[in-house]
N, CA, C and O atoms as a GROMACS GRO file, in nm:
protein
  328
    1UNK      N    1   1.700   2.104   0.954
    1UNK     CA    2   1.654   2.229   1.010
    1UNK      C    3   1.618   2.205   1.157
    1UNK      O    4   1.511   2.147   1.172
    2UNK      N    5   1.691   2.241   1.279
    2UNK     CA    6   1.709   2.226   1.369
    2UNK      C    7   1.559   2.307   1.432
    2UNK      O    8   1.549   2.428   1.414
    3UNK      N    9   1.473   2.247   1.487
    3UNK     CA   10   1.360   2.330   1.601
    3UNK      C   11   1.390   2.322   1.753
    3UNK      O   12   1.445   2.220   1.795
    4UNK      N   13   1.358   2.419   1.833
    4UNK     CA   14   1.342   2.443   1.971
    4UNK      C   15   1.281   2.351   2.040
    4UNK      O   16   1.185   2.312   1.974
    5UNK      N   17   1.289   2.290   2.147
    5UNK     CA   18   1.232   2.214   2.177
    5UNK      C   19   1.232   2.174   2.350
    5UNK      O   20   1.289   2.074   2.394
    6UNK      N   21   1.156   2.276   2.437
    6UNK     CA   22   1.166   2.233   2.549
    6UNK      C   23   1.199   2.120   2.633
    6UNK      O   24   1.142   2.011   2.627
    7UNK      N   25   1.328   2.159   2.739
    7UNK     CA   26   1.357   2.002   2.804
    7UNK      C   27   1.310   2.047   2.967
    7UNK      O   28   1.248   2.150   2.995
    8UNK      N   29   1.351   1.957   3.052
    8UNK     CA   30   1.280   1.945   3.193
    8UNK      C   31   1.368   2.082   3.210
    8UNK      O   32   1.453   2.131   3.135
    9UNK      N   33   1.306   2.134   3.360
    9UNK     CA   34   1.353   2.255   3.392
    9UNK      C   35   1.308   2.427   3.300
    9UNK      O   36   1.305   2.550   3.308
   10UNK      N   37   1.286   2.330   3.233
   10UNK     CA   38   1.223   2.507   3.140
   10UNK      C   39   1.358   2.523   3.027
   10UNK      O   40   1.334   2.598   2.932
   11UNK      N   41   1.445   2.482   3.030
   11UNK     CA   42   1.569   2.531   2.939
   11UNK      C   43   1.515   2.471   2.772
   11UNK      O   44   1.478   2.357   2.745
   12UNK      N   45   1.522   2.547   2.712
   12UNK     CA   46   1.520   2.526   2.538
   12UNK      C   47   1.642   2.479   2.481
   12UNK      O   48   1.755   2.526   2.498
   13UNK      N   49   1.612   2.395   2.422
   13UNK     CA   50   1.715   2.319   2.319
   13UNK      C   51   1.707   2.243   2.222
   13UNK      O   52   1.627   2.149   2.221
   14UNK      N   53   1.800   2.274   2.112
   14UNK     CA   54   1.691   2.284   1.982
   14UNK      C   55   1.692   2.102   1.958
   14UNK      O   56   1.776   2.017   1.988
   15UNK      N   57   1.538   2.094   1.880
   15UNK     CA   58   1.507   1.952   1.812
   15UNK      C   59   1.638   1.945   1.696
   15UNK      O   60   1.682   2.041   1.634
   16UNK      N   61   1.681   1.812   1.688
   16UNK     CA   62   1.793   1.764   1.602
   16UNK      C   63   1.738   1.746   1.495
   16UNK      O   64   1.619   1.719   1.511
   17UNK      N   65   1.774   1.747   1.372
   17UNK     CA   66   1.752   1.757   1.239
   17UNK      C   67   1.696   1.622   1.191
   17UNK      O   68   1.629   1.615   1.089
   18UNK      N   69   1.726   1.511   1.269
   18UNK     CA   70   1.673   1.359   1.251
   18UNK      C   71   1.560   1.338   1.342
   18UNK      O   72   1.490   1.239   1.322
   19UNK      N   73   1.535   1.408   1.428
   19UNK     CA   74   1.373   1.438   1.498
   19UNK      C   75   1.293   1.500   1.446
   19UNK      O   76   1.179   1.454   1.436
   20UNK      N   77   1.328   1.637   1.387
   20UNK     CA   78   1.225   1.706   1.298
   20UNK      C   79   1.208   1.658   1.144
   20UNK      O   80   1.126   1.687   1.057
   21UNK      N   81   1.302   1.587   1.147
   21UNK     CA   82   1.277   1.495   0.993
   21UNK      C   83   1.159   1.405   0.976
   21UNK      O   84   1.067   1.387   0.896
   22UNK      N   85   1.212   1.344   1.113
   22UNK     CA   86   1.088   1.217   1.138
   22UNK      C   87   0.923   1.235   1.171
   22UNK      O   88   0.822   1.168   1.152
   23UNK      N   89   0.959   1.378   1.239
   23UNK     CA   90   0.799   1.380   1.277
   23UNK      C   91   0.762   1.518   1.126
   23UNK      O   92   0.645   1.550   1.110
   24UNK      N   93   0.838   1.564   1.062
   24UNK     CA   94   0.767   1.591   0.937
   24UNK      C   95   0.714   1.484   0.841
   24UNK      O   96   0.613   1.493   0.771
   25UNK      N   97   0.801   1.378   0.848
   25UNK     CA   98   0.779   1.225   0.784
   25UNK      C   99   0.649   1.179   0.795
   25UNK      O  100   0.569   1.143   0.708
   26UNK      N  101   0.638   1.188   0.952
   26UNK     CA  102   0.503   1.138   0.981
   26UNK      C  103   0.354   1.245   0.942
   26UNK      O  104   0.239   1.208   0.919
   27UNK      N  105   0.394   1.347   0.945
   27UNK     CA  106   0.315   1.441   0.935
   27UNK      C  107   0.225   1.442   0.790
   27UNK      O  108   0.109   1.466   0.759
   28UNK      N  109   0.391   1.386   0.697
   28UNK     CA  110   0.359   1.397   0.533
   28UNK      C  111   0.294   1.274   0.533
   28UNK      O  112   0.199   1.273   0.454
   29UNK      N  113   0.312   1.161   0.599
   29UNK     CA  114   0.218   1.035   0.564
   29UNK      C  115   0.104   1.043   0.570
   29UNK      O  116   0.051   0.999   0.468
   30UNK      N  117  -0.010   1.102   0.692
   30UNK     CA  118  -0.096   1.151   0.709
   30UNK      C  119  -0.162   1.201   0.654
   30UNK      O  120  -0.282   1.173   0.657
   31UNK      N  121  -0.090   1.338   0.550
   31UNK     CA  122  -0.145   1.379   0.464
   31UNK      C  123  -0.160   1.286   0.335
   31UNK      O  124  -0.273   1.283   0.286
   32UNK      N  125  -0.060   1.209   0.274
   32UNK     CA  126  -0.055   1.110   0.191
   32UNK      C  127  -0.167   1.026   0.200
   32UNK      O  128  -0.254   1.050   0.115
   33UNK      N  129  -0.193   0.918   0.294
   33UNK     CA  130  -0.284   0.877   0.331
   33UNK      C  131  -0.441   0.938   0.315
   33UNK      O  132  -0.526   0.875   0.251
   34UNK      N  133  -0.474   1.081   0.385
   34UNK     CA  134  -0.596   1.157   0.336
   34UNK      C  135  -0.628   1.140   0.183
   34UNK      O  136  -0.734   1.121   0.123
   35UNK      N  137  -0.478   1.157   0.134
   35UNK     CA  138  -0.536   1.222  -0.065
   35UNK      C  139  -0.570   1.082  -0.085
   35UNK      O  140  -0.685   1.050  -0.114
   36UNK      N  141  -0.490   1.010  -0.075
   36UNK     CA  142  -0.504   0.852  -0.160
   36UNK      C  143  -0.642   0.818  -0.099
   36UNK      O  144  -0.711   0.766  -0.186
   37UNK      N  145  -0.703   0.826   0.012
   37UNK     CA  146  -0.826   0.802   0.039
   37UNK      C  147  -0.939   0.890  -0.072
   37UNK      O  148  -1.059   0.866  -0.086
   38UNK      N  149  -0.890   0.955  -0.116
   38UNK     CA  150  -1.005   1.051  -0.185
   38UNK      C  151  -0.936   1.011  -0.332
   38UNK      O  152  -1.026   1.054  -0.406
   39UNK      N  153  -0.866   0.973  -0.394
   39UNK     CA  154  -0.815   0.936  -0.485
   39UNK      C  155  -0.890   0.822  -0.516
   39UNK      O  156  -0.937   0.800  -0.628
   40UNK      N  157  -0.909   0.713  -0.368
   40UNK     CA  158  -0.965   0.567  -0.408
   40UNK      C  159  -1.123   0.589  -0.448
   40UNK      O  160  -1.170   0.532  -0.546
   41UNK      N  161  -1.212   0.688  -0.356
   41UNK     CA  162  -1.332   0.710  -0.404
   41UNK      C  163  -1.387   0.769  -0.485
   41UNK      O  164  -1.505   0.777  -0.520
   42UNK      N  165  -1.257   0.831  -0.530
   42UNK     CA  166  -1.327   0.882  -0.696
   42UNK      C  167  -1.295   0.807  -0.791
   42UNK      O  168  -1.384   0.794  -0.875
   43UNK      N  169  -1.152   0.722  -0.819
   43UNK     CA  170  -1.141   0.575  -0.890
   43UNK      C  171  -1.288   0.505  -0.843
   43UNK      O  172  -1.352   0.499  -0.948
   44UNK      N  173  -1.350   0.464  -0.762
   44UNK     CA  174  -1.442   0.412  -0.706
   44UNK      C  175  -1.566   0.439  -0.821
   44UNK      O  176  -1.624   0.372  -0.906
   45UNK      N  177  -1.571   0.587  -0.768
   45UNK     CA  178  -1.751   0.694  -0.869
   45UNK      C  179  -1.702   0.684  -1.012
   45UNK      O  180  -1.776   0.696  -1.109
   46UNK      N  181  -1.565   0.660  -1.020
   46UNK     CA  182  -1.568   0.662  -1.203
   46UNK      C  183  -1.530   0.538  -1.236
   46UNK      O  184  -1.464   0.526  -1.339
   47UNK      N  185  -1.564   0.418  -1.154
   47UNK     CA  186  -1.577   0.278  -1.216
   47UNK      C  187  -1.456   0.224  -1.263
   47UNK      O  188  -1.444   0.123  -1.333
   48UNK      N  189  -1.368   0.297  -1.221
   48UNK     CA  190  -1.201   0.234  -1.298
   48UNK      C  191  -1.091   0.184  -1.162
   48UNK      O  192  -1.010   0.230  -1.080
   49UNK      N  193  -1.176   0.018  -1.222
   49UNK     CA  194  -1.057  -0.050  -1.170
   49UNK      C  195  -0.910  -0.052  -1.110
   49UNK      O  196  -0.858  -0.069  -1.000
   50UNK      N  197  -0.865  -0.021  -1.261
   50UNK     CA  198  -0.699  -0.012  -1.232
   50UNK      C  199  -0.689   0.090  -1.180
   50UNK      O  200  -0.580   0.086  -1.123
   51UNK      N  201  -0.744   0.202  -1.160
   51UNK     CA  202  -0.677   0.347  -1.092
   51UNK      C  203  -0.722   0.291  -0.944
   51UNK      O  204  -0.646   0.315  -0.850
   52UNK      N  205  -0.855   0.210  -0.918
   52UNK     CA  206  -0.853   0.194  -0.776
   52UNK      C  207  -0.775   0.120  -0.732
   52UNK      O  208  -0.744   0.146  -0.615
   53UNK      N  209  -0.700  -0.015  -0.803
   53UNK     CA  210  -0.595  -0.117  -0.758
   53UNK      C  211  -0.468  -0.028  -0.738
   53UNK      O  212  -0.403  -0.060  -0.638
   54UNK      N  213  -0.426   0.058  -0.799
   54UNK     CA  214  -0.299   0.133  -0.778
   54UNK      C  215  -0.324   0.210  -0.685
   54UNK      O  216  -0.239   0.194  -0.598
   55UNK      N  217  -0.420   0.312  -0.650
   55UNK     CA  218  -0.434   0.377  -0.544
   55UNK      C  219  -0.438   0.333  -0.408
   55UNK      O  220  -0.371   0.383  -0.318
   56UNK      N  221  -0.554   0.198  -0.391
   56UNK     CA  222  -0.536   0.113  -0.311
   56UNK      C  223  -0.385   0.087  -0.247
   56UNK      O  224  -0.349   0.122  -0.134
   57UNK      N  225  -0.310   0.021  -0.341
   57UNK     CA  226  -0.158  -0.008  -0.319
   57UNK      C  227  -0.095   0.072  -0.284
   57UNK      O  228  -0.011   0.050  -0.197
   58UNK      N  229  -0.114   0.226  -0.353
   58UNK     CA  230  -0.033   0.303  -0.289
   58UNK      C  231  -0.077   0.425  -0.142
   58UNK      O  232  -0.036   0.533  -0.100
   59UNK      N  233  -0.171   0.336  -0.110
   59UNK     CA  234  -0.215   0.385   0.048
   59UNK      C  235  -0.179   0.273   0.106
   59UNK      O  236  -0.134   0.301   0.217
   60UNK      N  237  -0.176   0.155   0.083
   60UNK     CA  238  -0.079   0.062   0.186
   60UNK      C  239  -0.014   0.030   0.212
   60UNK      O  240   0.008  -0.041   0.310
   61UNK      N  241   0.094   0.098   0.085
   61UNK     CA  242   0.256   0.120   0.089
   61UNK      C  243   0.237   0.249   0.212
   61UNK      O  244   0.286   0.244   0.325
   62UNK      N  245   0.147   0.369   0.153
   62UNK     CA  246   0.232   0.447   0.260
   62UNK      C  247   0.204   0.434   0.398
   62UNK      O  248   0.286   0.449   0.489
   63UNK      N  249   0.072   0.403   0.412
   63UNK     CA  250   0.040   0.329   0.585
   63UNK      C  251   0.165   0.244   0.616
   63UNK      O  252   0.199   0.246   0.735
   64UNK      N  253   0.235   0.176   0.538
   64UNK     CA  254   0.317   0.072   0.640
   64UNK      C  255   0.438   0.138   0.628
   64UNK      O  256   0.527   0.086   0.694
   65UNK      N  257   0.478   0.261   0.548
   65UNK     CA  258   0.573   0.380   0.628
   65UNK      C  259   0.560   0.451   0.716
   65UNK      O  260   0.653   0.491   0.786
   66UNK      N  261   0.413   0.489   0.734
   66UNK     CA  262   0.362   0.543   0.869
   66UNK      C  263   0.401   0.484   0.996
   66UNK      O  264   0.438   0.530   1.104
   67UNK      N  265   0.383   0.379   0.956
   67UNK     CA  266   0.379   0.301   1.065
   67UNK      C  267   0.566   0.267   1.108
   67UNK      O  268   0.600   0.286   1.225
   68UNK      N  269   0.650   0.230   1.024
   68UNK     CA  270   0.762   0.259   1.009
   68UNK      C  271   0.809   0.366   1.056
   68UNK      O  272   0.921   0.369   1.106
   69UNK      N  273   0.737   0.466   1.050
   69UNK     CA  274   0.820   0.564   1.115
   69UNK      C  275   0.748   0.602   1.267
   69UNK      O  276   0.809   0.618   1.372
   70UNK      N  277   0.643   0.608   1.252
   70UNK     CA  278   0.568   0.620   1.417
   70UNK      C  279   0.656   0.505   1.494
   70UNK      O  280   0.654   0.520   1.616
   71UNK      N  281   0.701   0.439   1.465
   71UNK     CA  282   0.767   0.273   1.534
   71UNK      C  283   0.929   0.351   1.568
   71UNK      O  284   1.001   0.330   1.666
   72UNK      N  285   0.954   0.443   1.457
   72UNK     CA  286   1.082   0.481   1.534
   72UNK      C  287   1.122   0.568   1.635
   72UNK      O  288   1.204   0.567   1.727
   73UNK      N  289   1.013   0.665   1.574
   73UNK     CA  290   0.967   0.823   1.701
   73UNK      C  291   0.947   0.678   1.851
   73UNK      O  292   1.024   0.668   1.946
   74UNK      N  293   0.858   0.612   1.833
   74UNK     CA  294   0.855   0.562   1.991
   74UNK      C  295   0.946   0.534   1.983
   74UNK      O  296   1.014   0.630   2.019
   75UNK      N  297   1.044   0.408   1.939
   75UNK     CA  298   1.155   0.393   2.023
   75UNK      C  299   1.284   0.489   2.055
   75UNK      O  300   1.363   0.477   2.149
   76UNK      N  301   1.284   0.577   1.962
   76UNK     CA  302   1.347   0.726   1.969
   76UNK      C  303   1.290   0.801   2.155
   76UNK      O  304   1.367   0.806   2.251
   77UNK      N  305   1.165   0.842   2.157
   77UNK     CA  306   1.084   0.835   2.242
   77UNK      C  307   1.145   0.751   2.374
   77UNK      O  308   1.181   0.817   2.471
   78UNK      N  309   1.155   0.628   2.376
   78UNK     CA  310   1.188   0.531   2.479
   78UNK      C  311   1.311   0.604   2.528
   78UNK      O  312   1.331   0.632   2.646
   79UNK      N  313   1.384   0.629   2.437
   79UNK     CA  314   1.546   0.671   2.476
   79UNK      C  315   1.567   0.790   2.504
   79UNK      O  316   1.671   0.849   2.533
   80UNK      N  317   1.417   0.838   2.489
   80UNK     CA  318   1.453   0.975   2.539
   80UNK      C  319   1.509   1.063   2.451
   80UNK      O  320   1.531   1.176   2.495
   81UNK      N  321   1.540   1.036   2.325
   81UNK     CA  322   1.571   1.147   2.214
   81UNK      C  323   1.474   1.194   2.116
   81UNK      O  324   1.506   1.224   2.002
   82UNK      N  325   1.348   1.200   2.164
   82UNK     CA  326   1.234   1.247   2.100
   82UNK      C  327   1.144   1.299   2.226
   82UNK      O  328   1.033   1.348   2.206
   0.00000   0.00000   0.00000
């Protein structure tokens, strides 16, 4: 899904479908990240282990996609196609 996306001079031209992918990507990690944080502290208040070891894990899986993808927007970024 192609977005608008101002370039120098004032002229509009739309964001490419692998730019707005990526920064929805990042957008959804963020949110991912929030729940699993509130996921870990209520595993936490209800004393259960294993739901906090899996939750745990699966906020540091998705942080190191975050990060995976923030790493590509910059170098995307560098080149000038972001």
């Amino acid at each position: 899904m192609a977005q608008m996306q101002p370039i120098s001079g004032g002229k509009i031209e739309p964001m490419s479908d692998v730019v707005y992918d990526l920064a929805t990507v990042l957008s959804n990690c963020g949110e991912a990240v929030d729940a699993l944080n509130q996921y870990i502290n209520d595993a936490k208040s209800a004393n259960d282990q294993d739901a906090l070891r899996l939750f745990e894990q699966l906020r540091d899986d998705e942080i190191r996609h975050c990060d995976m993808t923030r790493s590509l927007i910059s170098k995307l970024a560098k080149q000038g196609a972001f």
